[in-house]
C-alpha positions, 0 to 999 in steps of 0.5 A: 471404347467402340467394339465393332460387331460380328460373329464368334463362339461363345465362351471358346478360346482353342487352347484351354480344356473348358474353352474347347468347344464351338457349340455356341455361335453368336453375333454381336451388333457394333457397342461401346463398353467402358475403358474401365471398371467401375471406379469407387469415385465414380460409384461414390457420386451415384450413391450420393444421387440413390441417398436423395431418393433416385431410382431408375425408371421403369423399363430404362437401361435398355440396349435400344441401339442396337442395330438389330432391334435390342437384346432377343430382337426388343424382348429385354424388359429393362428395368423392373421397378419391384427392384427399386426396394434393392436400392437403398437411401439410407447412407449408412446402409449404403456403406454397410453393404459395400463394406461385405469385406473387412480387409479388400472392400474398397468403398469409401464414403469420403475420397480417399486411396481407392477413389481410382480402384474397382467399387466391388462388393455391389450386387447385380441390381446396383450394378444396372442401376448405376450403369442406368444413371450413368446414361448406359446399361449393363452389357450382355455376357455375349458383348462382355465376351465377344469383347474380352476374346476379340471377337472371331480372333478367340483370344485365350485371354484379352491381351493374347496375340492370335492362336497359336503365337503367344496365346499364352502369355500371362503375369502380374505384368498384364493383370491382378490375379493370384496363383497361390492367394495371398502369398502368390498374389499380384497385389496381395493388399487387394484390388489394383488401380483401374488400368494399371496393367495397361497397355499391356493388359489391354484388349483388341480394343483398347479395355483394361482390366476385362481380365484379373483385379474383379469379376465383373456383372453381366446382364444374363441369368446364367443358363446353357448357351443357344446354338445359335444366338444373335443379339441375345442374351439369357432373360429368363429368371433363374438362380444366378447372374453371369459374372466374367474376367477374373479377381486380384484373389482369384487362380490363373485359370479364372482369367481364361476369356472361356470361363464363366462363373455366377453369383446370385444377383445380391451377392457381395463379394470384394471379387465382384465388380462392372462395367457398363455398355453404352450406345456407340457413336456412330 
């Protein structure tokens, strides 16, 4: 779905205590972010094309469309090939490492019940790289925020009407979360079919699932926010990788499009999922 560029504030939302300040305006070139998280089926044939020995290239994944010269003005370095040993060919290997939780893991390496749900429990690196096979790229926390808030409308969570009617509005209807995990849980088995909640749940833009069922990766190293920021995005390596939007497990206030959480680059959680970006059609 195509998300038409332009200017808000990083991470505000007007309402919520966290989400109150408008220290951090940035601008957002026209991208297209997938409809929907990452599905086990969809993951599944990737992990088939890792297993016979595919990595990405050198320098790929890229957002070269956009119109203002690429993330940091064509600064983004892509791929770095010392990750391909992140990636392994071993199919066992592949299903140890997506099966990190025994009870809400949703792998499969057959089809199966999950084929429609989330793929969590993958780490930053395999999030890229599929997004890279799968002919996109992993989008910004600046794209993934801009789009879950609806842009300059600031929308306190995706599905919101503009502050202040109805900005508040919040249940199972429109996502998968928790208010007391597990008795209090939208779904208390776990993960929920991709766009179950829709339309509902969706966004300005017609995405499902930017809030609750899992968080999801961003392209970011996690670091206070510029002033100011135009097509950017935080490259410089640090501790954490920017995860946003929410998990099935996860309390009401991680829905919040003004929160932002982290997870160390090969970090596993069953909370943990993508989506990717990709070149608009325009």
């Amino acid at each position: 779905m195509e998300v038409t560029g332009g200017s808000f504030f990083l991470s505000y939302d007007g309402i919520s205590t966290n989400g109150a300040s408008k220290s951090f305006s940035a601008t957002v070139s026209d991208v297209s972010l997938d409809r929907y998280e990452v599905t086990v089926a969809r993951f599944r044939a990737f992990v088939a094309a890792a297993v016979e020995g595919w990595h990405p290239a050198a320098g790929s994944g890229k957002h070269t469309e956009l119109t203002q010269g690429g993330l940091n003005q064509g600064q983004e370095p892509g791929w770095d090939a010392a990750w391909n040993s992140e990636l392994t060919s071993s199919a066992p290997d592949w299903t140890t490492n997506l099966s990190c939780d025994p009870t809400y893991a949703t792998w499969s390496s057959a089809p199966g019940d999950n084929d429609d749900h989330p793929i969590n429990c993958a780490d930053w690196y395999e999030a890229y790289a599929f997004c890279i096979w799968d002919g996109g790229f992993l989008p910004s926390e600046a794209e993934w925020n801009y789009a879950a808030a609806a842009g300059e409308e600031q929308r306190l969570y995706p599905w919101s009407l503009p502050y202040p009617p109805g900005s508040e509005t919040l249940g199972c209807p429109q996502a998968t979360y928790a208010t007391n995990w597990p008795s209090g849980a939208c779904n208390a088995v776990g993960t929920s079919r991709v766009g179950s909640e829709s339309p509902l749940g969706d966004g300005k833009w017609g995405h499902s699932d930017l809030a609750g069922n899992v968080f999801e990766w961003a392209l970011d190293w996690y670091a206070t926010y510029p002033s100011t920021c135009n097509d950017c995005a935080n490259l410089t390596p640090a501790q954490y990788r920017v995860i946003r939007g929410g998990s099935f497990d996860g309390a009401p206030a991680c829905l919040l499009n003004s929160l932002r959480e982290t997870s160390t680059p090969d970090g596993r959680s069953s909370g943990i999922g993508f989506r990717c970006a990709r070149p608009t059609k325009s």
